[in-house]
C-alpha positions in Angstrom: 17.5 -69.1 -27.9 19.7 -69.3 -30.4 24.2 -68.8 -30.0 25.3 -65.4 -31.7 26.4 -64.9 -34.7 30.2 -63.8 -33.3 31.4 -63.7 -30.3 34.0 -61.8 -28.8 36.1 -62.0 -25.5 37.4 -59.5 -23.8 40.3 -59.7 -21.3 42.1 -57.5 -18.8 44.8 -58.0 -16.1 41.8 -57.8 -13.4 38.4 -58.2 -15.4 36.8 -55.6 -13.9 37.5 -52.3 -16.0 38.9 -52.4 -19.2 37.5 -55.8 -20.6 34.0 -54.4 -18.7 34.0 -51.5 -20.7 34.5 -52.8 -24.2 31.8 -56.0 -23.5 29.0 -53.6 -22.2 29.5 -51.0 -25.3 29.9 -53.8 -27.8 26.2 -55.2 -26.3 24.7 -52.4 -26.3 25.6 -50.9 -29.8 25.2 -54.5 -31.7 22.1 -54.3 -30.0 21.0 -51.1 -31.3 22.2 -52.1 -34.7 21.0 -55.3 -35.1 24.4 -57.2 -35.4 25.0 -60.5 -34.1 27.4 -60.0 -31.9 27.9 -60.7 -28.2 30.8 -59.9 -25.6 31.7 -61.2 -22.4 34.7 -59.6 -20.1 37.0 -61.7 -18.5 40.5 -61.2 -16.5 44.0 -63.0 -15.8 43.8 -62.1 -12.4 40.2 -61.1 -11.7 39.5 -58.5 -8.9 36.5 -59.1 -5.8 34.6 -56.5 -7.6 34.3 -54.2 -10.1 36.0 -51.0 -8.9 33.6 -48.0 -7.6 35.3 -45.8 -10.5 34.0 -48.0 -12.9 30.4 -48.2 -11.7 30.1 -44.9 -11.4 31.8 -43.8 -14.7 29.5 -46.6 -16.5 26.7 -45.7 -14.8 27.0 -42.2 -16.1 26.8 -43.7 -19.6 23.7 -45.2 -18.7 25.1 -49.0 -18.1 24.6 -50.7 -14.6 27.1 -52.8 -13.7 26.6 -52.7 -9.9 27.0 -56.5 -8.2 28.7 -58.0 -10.9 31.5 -60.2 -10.3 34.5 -59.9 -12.5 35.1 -63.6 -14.1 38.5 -65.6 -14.4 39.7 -65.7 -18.2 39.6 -69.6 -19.1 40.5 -71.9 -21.9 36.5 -72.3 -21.8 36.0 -68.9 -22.4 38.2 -68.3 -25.4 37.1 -71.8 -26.8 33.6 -70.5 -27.2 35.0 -66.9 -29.3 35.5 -66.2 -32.2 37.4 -62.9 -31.5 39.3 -62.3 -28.3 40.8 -58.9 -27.6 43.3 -58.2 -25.1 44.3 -55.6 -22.9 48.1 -56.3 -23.0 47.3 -59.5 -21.2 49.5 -63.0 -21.4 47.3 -65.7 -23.3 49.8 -68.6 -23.5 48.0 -71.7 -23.6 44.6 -70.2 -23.1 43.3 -69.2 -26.6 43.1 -71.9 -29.3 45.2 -71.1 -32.1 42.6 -70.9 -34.9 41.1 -67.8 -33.1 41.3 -64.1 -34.1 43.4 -62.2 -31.2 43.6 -58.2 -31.4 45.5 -56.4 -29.2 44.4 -53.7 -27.3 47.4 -52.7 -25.1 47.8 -48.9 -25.8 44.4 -48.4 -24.0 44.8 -45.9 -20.9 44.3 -47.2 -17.4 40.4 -46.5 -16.4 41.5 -45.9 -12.9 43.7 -42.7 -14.2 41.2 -41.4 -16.6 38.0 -43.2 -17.1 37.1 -41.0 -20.2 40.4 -41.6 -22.2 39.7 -44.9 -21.6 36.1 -44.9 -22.7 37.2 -43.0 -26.2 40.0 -45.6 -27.2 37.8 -48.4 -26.3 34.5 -47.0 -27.7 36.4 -46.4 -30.9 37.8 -49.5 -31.4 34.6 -51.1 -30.8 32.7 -49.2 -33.1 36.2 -50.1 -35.9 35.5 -53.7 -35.0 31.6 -53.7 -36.2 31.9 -51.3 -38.6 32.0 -54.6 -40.9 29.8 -56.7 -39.8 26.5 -56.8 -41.5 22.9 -56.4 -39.7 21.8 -59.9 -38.9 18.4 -61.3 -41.1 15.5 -62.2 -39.8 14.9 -66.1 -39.9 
């Protein structure tokens, strides 16, 4: 299999809502659209488990996110991206410097209104591959 084309990391204070969100959208629609992108979610802090809220609210959108463990945001994981976004969260030392960083910190807390929070991050998603190009076949 061959490494996407760009790849983008997404990190929260816990890594189990915001940064969840945005990498299962961005999947999906790149996906759908034949860009070649791929996200992973990551957080400073990561929780035990992604929130109940979450699951449910994702699952509504059709997404299953149920057993997933949220992931620790590492100097490995920003090493391999080629965008990280971040959800008002402290990257000192953690993101090489030659990397694209785009801050996401005006997004609404999921856990006070999971919809709110799907429209910002949905919408900045889409902003974000609105240019990229549909990938060629090889």
């Amino acid at each position: 299999m061959t490494q996407p084309g760009t790849r983008v990391a997404f990190v929260c204070l816990h890594g189990s809502a915001k940064s969840v969100l945005a990498s299962e959208y961005l999947n999906r629609i790149a996906g759908e659209r034949g860009l070649d992108f791929r996200a992973t979610a990551s957080g400073r802090e990561p929780d035990d488990a992604i929130p109940a809220n979450v699951v449910e609210g994702l699952a509504r959108k059709g997404f299953d996110v149920r057993g997933r463990k949220p992931l620790a945001a590492t100097a490995q994981r920003f090493e391999e991206a080629d965008v990280v976004v971040s959800f008002g969260c402290d990257l000192d030392g953690l993101v090489p410097t030659a990397r694209t960083i785009e801050l996401w910190s005006a997004c609404p807390a999921v856990s006070d209104d999971f919809d709110a929070a799907w429209r910002f991050i949905t919408s900045r998603v889409d902003r974000l591959l609105e240019v990229a190009r549909p990938r060629t076949a090889a």
